[in-house]
N, C-alpha and C positions, 0 to 999 in steps of 0.2 A: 504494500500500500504506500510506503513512502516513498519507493523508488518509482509510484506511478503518480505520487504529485508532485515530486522533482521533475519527471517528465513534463507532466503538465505546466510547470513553472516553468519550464523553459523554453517550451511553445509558444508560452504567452508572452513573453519575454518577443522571441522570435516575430510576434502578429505585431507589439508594438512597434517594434523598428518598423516592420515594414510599413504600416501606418506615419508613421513618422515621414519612413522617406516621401509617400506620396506626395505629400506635401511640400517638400525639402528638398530631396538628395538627387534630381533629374541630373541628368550629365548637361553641363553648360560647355557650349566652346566644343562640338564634336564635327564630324566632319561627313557629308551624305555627297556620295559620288552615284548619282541618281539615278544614272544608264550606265552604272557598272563602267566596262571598258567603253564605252559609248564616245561620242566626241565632245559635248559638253562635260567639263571640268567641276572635279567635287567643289562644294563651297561649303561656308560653314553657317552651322547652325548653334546660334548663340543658345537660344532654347526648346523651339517648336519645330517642328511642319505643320504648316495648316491643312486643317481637312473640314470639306463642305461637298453636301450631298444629300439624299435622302435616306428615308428608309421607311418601310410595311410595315405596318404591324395588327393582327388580329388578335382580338382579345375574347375570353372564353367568359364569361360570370357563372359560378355557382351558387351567388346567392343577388343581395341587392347590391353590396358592395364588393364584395374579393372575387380575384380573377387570377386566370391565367394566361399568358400570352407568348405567340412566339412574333419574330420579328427577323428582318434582312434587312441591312443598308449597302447601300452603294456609294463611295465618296471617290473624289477627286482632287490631289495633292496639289498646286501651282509653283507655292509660294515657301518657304524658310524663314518663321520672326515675321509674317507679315508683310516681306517686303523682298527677299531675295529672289529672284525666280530661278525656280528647278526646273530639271527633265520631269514630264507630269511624271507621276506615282496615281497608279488607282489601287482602290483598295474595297474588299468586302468585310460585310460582316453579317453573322449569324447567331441567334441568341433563342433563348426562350428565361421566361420567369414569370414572377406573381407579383401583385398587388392588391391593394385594399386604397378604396378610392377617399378614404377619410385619413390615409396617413403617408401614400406612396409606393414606389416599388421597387423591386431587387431581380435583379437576375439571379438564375438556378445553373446555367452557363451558358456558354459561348463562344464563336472562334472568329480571329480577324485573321484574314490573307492581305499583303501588299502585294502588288504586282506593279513590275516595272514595263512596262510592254505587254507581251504574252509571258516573260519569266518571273514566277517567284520567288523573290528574294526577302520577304521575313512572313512567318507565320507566329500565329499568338493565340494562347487560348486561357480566359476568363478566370479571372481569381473572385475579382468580384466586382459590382457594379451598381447604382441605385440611381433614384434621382425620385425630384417632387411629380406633382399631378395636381391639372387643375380646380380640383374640386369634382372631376371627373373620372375616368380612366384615360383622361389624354396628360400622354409629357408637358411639362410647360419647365424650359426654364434649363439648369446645370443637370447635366447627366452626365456622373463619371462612372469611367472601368478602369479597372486596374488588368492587366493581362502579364502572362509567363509565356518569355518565347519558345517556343517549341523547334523553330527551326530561324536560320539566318543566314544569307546565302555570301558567301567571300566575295569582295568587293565591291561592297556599298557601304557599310557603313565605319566610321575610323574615329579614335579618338585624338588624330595627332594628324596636322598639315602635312607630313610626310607621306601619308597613306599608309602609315608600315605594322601601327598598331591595329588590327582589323578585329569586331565584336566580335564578329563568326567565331573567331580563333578562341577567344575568350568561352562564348556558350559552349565552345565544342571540350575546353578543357573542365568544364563542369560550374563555371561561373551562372549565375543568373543571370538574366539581363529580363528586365522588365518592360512594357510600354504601357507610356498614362494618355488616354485619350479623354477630353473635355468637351464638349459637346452643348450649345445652347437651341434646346427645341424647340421647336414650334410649330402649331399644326399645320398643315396645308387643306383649308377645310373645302367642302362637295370637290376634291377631287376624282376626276372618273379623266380615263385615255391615257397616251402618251407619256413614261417616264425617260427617265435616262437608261442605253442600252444595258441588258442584263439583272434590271432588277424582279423583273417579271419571272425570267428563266433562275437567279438564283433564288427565288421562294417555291417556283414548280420541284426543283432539284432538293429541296430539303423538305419541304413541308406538301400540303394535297394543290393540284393543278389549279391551275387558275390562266383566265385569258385576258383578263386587266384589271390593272390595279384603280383601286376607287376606295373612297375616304366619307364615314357617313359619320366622323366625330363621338363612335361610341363603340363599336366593336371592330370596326376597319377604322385604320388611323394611312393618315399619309405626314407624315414627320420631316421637320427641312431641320438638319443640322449644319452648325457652323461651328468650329473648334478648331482644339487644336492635338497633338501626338508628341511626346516628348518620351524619353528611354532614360534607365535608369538602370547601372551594375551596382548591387549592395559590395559594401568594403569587406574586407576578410573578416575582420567580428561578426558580423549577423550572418554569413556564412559558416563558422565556428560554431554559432549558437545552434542552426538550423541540423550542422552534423551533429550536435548535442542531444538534441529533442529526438534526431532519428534513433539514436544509435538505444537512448531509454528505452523506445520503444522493442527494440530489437532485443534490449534486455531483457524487457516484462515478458516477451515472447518465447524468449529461453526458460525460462524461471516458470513458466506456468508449465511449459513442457515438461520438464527436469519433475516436478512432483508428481 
């Protein structure tokens, strides 16, 4: 029992850093080489990539207030801090979660794909995510994720003008690397026709067919985000901690075997 609230203490220990960094610890001063080998030249990103776009979303009610929903967006990178321009970057996302219209809602999970072109070069999937609602079941307002990259493809992203320190190399030796996306929404109300290519096919592709997307402000939503993406490697201490927390675990595992 006590070696399983030591565990627990140092998970939790674990969740506040990483809370903390949300906030805090983004890499500032990194470097996004946007089409890869491409011909346009990495530039630097003091804090963000912007991302704007849309996104689906159908909600389910089981009662008068709590739901559940799933959701796709589709966005499109331009810009670095607002104001540098990049090779575009498009990017998806795919989510599902719940709410309760009297207090909010949270994601259950989710995956983002970036693409540079037609190649993938970072994928990410859902640690966690919420945001308000307006008195309804539609977003209104700050929606953050927190996401763990899953994958990152060698040469794009760097922490050093030289090009030579690359993240890929970093996830691949077992570092974390995070992405924080921010997002301000708003509905797009009696939306019915025409979005931007691929959103229609990525909601057929994960969730039941459909042949256009339309917005009736209560169980179909049409969502306009405006935000931004910013990345984050925790330092070797919360690292430390994180092998800490596993390794308890791995203990209490033994130990209940063992009798």
């Amino acid at each position: 029992m006590k070696l399983f609230k030591k565990t627990l203490a140092a998970i939790a220990t674990v969740s506040a850093l990483t809370a903390a960094g949300t906030a805090n610890a983004y890499l500032t001063d990194w470097y996004l080489d946007a089409d890869g080998a491409g011909g346009n030249a990495a530039v630097l990103v003091s804090e963000y990539i912007d991302l704007n776009g849309n996104s689906y979303i159908q909600n389910t009610f089981s009662d008068a207030t709590n739901f559940t929903f799933n959701e796709v967006g589709t966005f499109l990178s331009l810009l670095a801090d607002s104001s540098t321009i990049i090779a575009p970057l498009s990017s998806s996302f795919v989510g599902q979660g719940v709410g309760d219209t009297s207090s909010g809602f949270s994601f259950t999970n989710g995956t983002l794909v970036v693409n540079s072109g037609a190649t993938t070069i970072a994928s990410f999937n859902l640690l966690s995510g919420s945001g308000a609602l307006d008195g309804s079941a539609v977003p209104n307002g700050l929606v953050t994720l927190v996401f763990e990259a899953t994958s990152l493809a060698s040469g794009y992203f760097f922490r050093d003008a030289g090009l030579t320190d690359d993240l890929a190399d970093e996830l691949s030796s077992g570092a974390l690397v995070f992405g924080f996306t921010t997002t301000n929404a708003s509905l797009l109300e009696s939306w019915s026709g025409s979005v931007e290519a691929g959103l229609v096919s990525l909601w057929n592709a994960n969730f039941d067919d459909i042949t256009e997307i339309s917005s009736n402000g209560v169980t179909e939503l049409v969502i306009s985000n405006n935000g931004q993406f910013r990345l984050q490697v925790p330092e070797p201490a919360s690292l430390a901690l994180v092998g800490l927390g596993l390794l308890g675990v791995g203990a209490l595992r033994r130990r209940k075997e063992n009798q």
